[in-house]
C-alpha positions in Angstrom: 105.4 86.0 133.0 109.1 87.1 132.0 110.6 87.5 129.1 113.9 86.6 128.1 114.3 87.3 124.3 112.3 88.9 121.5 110.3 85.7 120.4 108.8 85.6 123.8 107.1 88.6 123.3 106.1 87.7 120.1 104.4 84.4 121.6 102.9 86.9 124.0 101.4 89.4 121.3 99.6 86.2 119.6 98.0 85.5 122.8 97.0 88.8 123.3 96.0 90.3 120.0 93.0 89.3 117.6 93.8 87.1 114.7 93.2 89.8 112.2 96.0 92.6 114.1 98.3 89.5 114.8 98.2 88.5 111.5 98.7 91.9 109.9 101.8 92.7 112.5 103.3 89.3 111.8 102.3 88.3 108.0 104.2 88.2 105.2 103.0 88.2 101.0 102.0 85.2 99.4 104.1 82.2 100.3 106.1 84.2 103.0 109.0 82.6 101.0 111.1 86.2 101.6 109.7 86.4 105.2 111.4 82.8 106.2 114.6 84.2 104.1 115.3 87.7 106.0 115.7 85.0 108.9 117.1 82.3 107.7 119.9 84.7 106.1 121.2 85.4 109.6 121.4 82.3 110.2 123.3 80.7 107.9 126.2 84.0 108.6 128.5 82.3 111.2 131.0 84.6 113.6 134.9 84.4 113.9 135.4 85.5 117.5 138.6 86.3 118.9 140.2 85.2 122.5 142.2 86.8 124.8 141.0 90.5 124.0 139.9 93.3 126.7 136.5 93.2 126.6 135.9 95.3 130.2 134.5 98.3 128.5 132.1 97.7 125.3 131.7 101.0 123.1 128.4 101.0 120.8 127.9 104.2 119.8 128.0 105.3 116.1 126.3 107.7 114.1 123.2 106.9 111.8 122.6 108.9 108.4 125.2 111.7 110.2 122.8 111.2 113.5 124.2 110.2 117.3 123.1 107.2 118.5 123.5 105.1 121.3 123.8 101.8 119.2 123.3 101.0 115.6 119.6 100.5 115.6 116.5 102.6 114.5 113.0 102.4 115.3 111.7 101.5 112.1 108.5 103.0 110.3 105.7 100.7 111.0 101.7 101.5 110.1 99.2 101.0 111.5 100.0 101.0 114.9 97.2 102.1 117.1 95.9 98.2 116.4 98.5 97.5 119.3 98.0 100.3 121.9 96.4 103.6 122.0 98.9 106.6 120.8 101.5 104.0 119.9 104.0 106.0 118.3 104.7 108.5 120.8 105.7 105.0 122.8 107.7 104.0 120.5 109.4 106.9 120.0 109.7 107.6 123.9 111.0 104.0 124.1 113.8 104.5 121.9 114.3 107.9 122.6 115.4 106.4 126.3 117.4 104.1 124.4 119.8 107.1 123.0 118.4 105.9 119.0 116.0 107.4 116.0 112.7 106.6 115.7 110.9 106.6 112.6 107.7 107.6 111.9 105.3 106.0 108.9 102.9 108.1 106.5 100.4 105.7 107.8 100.9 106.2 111.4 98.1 106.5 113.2 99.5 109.6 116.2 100.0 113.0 114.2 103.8 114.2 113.7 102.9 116.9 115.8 101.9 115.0 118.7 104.9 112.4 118.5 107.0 116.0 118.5 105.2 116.7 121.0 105.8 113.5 123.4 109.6 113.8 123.1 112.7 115.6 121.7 114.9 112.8 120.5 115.9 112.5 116.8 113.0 112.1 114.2 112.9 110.5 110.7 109.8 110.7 108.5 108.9 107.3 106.1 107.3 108.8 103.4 104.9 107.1 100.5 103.9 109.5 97.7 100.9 109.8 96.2 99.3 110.9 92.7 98.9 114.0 94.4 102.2 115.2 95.4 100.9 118.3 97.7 100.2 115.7 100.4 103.8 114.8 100.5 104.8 118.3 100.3 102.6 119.1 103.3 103.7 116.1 105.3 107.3 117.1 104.5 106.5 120.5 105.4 105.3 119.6 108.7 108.1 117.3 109.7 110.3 120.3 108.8 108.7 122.6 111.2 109.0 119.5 113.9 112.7 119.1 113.5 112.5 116.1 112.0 116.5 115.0 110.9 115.9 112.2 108.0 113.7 111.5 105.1 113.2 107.9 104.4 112.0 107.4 100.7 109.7 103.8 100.5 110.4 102.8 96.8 109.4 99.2 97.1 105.1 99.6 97.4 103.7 101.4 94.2 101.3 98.6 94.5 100.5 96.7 98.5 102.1 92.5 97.6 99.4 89.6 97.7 98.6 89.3 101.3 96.1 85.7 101.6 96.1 86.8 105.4 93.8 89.5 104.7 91.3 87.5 103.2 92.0 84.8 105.5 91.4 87.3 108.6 89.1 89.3 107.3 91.5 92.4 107.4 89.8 95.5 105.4 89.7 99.0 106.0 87.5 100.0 107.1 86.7 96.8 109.0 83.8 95.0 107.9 82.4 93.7 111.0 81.4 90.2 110.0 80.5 87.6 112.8 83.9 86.1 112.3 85.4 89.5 113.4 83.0 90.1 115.8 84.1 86.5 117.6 87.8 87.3 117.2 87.4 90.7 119.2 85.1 89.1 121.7 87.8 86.2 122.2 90.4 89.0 123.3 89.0 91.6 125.9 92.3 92.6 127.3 92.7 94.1 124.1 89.1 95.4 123.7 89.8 97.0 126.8 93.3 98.8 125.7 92.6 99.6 122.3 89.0 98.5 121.0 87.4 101.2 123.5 89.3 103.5 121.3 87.9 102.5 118.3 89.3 102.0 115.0 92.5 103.6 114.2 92.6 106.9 112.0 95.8 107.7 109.2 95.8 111.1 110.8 98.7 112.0 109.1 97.3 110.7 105.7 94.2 112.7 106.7 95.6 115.9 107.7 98.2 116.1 104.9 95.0 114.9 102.1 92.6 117.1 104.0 90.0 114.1 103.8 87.2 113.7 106.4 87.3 111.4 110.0 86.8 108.1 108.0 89.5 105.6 107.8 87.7 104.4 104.4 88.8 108.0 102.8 92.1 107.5 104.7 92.9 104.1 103.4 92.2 105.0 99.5 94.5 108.2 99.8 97.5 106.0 101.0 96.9 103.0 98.4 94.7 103.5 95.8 96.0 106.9 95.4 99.9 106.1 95.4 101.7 107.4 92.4 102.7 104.9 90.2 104.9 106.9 88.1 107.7 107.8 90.5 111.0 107.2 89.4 114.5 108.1 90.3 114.7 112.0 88.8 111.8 112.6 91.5 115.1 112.6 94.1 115.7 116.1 92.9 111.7 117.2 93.3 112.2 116.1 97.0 116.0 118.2 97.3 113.3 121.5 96.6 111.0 120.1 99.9 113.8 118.5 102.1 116.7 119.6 103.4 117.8 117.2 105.7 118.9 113.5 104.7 117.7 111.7 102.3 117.7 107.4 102.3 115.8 105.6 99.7 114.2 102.8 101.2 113.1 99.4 99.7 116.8 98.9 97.8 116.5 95.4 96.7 119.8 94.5 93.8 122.9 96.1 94.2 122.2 98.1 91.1 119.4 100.3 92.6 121.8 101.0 95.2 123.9 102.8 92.6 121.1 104.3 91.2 120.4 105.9 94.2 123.8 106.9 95.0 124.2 108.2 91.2 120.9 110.8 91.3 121.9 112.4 95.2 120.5 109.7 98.0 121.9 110.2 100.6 122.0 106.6 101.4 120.1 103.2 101.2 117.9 100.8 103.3 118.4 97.5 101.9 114.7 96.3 102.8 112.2 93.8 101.1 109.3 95.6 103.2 110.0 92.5 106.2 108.6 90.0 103.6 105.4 91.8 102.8 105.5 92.9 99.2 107.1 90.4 96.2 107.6 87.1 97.2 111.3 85.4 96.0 112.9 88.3 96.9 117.0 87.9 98.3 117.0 89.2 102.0 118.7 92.4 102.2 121.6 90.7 104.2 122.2 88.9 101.5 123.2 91.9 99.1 124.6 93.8 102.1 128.1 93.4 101.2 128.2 93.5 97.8 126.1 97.0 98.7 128.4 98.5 100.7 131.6 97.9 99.2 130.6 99.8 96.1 128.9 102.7 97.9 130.3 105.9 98.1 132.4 106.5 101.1 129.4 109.5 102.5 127.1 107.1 101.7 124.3 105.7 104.2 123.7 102.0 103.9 121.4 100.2 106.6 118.8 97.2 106.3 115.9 95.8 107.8 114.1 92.5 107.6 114.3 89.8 110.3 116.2 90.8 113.1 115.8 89.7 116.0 118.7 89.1 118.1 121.4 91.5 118.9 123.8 89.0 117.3 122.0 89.5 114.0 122.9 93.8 114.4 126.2 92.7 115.4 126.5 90.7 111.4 124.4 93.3 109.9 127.4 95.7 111.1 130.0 93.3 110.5 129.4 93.0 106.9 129.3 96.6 106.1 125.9 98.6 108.1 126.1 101.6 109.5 123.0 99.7 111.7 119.2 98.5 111.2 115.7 99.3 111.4 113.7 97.5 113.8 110.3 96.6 112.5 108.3 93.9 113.9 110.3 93.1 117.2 109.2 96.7 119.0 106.2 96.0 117.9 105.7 92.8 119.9 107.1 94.4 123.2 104.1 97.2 122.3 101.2 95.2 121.6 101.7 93.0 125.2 102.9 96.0 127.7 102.6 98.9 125.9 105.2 101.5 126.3 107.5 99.3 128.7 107.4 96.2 126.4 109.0 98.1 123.1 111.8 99.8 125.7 112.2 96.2 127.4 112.6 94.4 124.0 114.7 97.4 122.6 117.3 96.7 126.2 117.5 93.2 125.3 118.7 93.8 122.2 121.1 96.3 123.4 122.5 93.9 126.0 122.8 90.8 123.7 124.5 92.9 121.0 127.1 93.9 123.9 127.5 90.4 124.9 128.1 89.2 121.5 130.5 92.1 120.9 132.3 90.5 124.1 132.0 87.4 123.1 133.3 88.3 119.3 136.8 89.7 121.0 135.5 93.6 119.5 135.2 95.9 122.1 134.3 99.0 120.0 131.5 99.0 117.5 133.6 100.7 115.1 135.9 97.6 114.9 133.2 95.0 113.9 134.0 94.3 110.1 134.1 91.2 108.0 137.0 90.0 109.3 134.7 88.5 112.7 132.6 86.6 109.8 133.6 83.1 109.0 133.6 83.1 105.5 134.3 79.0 105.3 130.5 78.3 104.6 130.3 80.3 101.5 133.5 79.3 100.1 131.7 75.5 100.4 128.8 76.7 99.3 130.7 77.8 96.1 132.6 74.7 95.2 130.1 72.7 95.7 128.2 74.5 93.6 130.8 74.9 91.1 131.4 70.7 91.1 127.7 70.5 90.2 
């Protein structure tokens, strides 16, 4: 079957996957209110193309948090993974490695930062939760060090995991509880017994090694949420300046006023993020707050979202109205669960090529161009006086 955009695949990995790791890939937290938003915000953002421009050569590279890259797009933190494909991340990594950008790895990854190290030498970032027990960041932090890891992504935005109903409506625990409902889901779904079942339930090897807790994914699971230290707050920046020394980005920025914060005690720089949907319902989109963001950041400042992209058009607004580039969450992972390796680096080349088609299309030949100024801002000046007239 081909596939000619992103949503394809994701038809494809619903097919292919059992309800329970479809549902945990794909669902959001309660209503999925903010899930429908982080796409619905790109499109209600309408271009402003210009015509007769020489658009024979497209330039896309940029820098991300002070780190070369082919286009402005990482390969977002994502747990979990191994309920796609066996060793997942080191694909994913490999995969965007290929594509010249960052890939970034979650605490609850289920491939060890050694062995993702290990599978390539592209740039590295590490997503980092932190626990009651701050030695097992320290060691995790530690170990990405001695990998070379470049970037430090601080997720601010889970002290506590959102209301998920799919869980309960899937039967999603760890450790799986293998009811007859589960046992029918797997048994509906052998081509993914046969790639990833045989392999048996995925381990938080990182979460393990770090913790020093035993083989069980039961141990695993309560070190990386029952365990996660409710008392971190913005002064805890400086505790991880004494363990990191490369970037650091706080991620999970949801008002414009935490992105101060952040600037104010030393970040580095921001990912406007609502956790794709998946932690408090009602929450903006981080598009939404994108400008405001990033014309009140400091000019070293970092500032790039995720949630809900899916298009290279949507990286070429995200950029546009003031990103140094996204994280890719979900759409990877769709390429990943149907063909493995070669899915997540065929999704990640569509993207590439519709976001230098747009650019062509937009009249900007150089990525370093694309600012406000190719946004129609009409819309929202209706939007206001009609409100106003209210």
């Amino acid at each position: 079957m081909p596939f000619s955009n992103v949503d394809d695949y994701r038809a494809a990995a619903k097919r292919r996957l059992p309800d329970f790791a479809f549902s945990y890939l794909e669902g959001g937290s309660e209503d999925q209110l903010t899930l429908r938003r982080n796409r619905d915000a790109f499109a209600k953002i309408s271009f402003a193309p210009r015509v007769l421009v020489d658009v024979s050569t497209i330039e896309t590279r940029t820098t991300l948090a002070g780190q070369r890259a082919a286009w402005p797009a990482v390969v977002g933190p994502t747990g979990l993974n191994g309920l796609y494909r066996f060793r997942a991340e080191e694909a994913l990594a490999k995969a965007a490695h290929a594509q010249g950008l960052p890939f970034a790895l979650s605490t609850a990854s289920t491939s060890l930062i050694e062995d993702v190290r290990a599978a390539t030498d592209g740039d590295l970032w590490l997503q980092l939760y932190v626990q009651r027990d701050r030695a097992i960041a320290e060691d995790m932090m530690a170990r990405a060090r001695a990998c070379g890891f470049s970037t430090l992504l601080l997720t601010v935005d889970t002290p506590v995991t959102g209301q998920r109903d799919h869980y309960k409506r899937t039967g999603f625990t760890l450790p799986l509880r293998w009811t007859p409902a589960l046992i029918r889901d797997i048994a509906m779904h052998p081509r993914w017994t046969a790639a990833v079942g045989m392999h048996g339930v995925p381990q938080l090897v990182n979460i393990a090694k770090s913790a020093r807790t035993g083989p069980g994914i039961e141990e695993q699971a309560a070190a990386l949420n029952k365990q996660m230290d409710l008392a971190l707050n913005w002064r805890d920046i400086a505790w991880l300046r004494r363990h990191w020394k490369g970037k650091i980005l706080v991620k999970g920025i949801q008002t414009a006023a935490d992105a101060r914060r952040a600037f104010a005690h030393d970040a580095d720089g921001v990912v406007l993020s609502n956790h794709g949907g998946r932690q408090l319902d009602g929450v903006c989109s981080a598009l939404d707050i994108l400008a405001e963001v990033a014309a009140s950041a400091p000019s070293h400042a970092h500032v790039l979202i995720d949630g809900g992209v899916r298009r290279g058009s949507d990286i070429a607004k995200a950029v546009a109205l003031g990103a140094e580039g996204v994280l890719l969450g979900r759409a990877p992972l769709y390429g990943l669960a149907v063909r493995g390796h070669d899915g997540a680096a065929d999704v990640l080349a569509m993207l590439r090529r519709e976001l230098e088609i747009c650019m062509q299309l937009l009249g900007c030949p150089r990525i370093d161009g694309l600012d406000a100024a190719f946004i129609d801002t009409r819309l929202k000046e209706r939007m206001t006086l009609t409100e106003n007239s209210l």
